[in-house]
N, C-alpha and C positions, 0 to 999 in steps of 0.2 A: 231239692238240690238242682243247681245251675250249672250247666257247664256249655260254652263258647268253643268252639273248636276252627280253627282256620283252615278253610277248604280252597283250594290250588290258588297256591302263594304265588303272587309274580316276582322273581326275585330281582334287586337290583344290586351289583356287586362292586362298592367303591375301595376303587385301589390308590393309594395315597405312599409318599415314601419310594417312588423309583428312584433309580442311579439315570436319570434322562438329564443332560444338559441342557435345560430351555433357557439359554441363551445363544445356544449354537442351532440348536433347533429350528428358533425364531428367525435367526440369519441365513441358515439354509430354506426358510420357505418365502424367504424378500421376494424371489425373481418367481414363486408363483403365479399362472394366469388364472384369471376368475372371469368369471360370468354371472352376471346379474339375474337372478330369479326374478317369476312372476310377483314376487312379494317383495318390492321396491326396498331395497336397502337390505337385502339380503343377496349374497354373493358363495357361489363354489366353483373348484377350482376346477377347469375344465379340462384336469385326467382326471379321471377313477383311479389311480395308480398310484399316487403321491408318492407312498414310503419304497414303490421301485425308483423313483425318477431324481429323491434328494439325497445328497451324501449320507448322512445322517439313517436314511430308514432300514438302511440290514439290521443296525443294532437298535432302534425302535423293534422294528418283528421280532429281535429275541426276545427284550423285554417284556413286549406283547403277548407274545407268546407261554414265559415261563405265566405269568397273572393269569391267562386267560385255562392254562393245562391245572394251576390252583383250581381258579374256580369254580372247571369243573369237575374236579374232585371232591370240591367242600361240598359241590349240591348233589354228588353220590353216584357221575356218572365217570365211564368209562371209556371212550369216544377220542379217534386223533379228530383233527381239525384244518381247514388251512385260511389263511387271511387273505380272503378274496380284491375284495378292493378298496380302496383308502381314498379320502379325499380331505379337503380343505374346504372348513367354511368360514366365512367371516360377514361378521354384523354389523352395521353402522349407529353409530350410536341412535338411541333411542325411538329402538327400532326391537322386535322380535320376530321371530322364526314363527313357523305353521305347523300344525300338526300333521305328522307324517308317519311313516312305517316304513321297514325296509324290505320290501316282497324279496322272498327266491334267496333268503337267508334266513338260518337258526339263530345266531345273538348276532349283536352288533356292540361296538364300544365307539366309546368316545373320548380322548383326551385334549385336555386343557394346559396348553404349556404355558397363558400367562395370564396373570390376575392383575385386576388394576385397583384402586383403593374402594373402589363401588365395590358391592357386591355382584356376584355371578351364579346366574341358576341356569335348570331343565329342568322343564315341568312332562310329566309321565300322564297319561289320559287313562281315567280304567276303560276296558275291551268293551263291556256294556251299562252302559248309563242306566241308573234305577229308574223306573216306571211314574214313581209316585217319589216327590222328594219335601217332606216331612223337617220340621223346623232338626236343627242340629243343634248342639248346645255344646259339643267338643267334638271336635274333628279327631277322626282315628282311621284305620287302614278300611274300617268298615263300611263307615258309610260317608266317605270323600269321593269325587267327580275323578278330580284334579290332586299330583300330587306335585312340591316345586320342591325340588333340593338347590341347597345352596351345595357350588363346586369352591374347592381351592386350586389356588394354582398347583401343577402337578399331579392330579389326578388323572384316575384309567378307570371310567364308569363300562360297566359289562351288562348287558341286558339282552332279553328276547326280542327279536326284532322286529315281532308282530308288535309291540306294543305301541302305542302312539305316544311322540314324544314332540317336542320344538326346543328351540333356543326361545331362551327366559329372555324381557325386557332387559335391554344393554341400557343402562341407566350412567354409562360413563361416555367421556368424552372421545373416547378410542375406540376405534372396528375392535371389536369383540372377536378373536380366531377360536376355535378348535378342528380339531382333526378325528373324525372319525373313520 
């Protein structure tokens, strides 16, 4: 007898289905200022503060909030929270984000108010890269490097914020935004 057992899961928690207006959204983050990263053609918005500073973010943080107080109830804990700081990123096209983490935070989220007819990812890095890496022959949560989810518009992705994460190849003609 065989038996597989999965030992400390990283969880990633996709929320899809808000009452968010991402067309008012969108307009209320026009007059954001950005700043250009070391990694050319990546840009953030230079407050940490976003969802104090645009009309629209009190009722983003509710929303944010009810998903994020779900989710951590789905993973079994019991814990208030508060949403420390928010920013704005945007990607130029054909161009991707770097692998990064978020020190001196428990999760982090990330939403996506607009989808363009390309697709759109975030690729997740595991914590430690295997020693020895042995031909694959189907990729599974076991033994992958790299994972890349495809996002839709309107999503509210939830995750630990040690994990390393970047913005997926922008393979369309338009700055790619999210707001995390």
């Amino acid at each position: 007898m065989q038996r597989i057992h999965t030992l400390f899961a990283e969880p990633v928690s996709i929320n899809e289905n808000l009452n968010i207006d991402n067309k008012l959204l969108l307009d209320d983050l026009q007059g954001v200022k950005l700043s250009e990263l070391k990694k050319k053609g990546n840009f953030l918005s230079e407050s940490l503060y976003i969802l104090n500073k645009i009309n629209y973010g009190e009722h983003l943080k509710q929303i944010f909030s009810e998903r994020i107080k779900k989710n951590f109830k789905d993973l079994g804990y019991n814990t208030g929270f508060t949403i420390n700081t928010s920013w704005l990123t945007s990607v130029k096209p054909h161009t991707e984000g770097e692998f990064h983490y978020h020190a001196n935070h428990w999760w982090s989220g990330c939403y996506y108010p607009s989808q363009f007819k390309k697709r759109m990812f975030i690729t997740f890095k595991r914590l430690n890269n295997f020693m020895i890496n042995p031909k694959v022959e189907n990729y599974n949560c076991f033994n992958c490097n790299e994972v890349s989810l495809e996002i839709q518009e309107g999503t509210l992705l939830l995750f630990p914020s040690y994990i390393e994460h970047k913005i997926g190849y922008n393979d369309s003609d338009k700055n790619r935004i999210s707001l995390a």
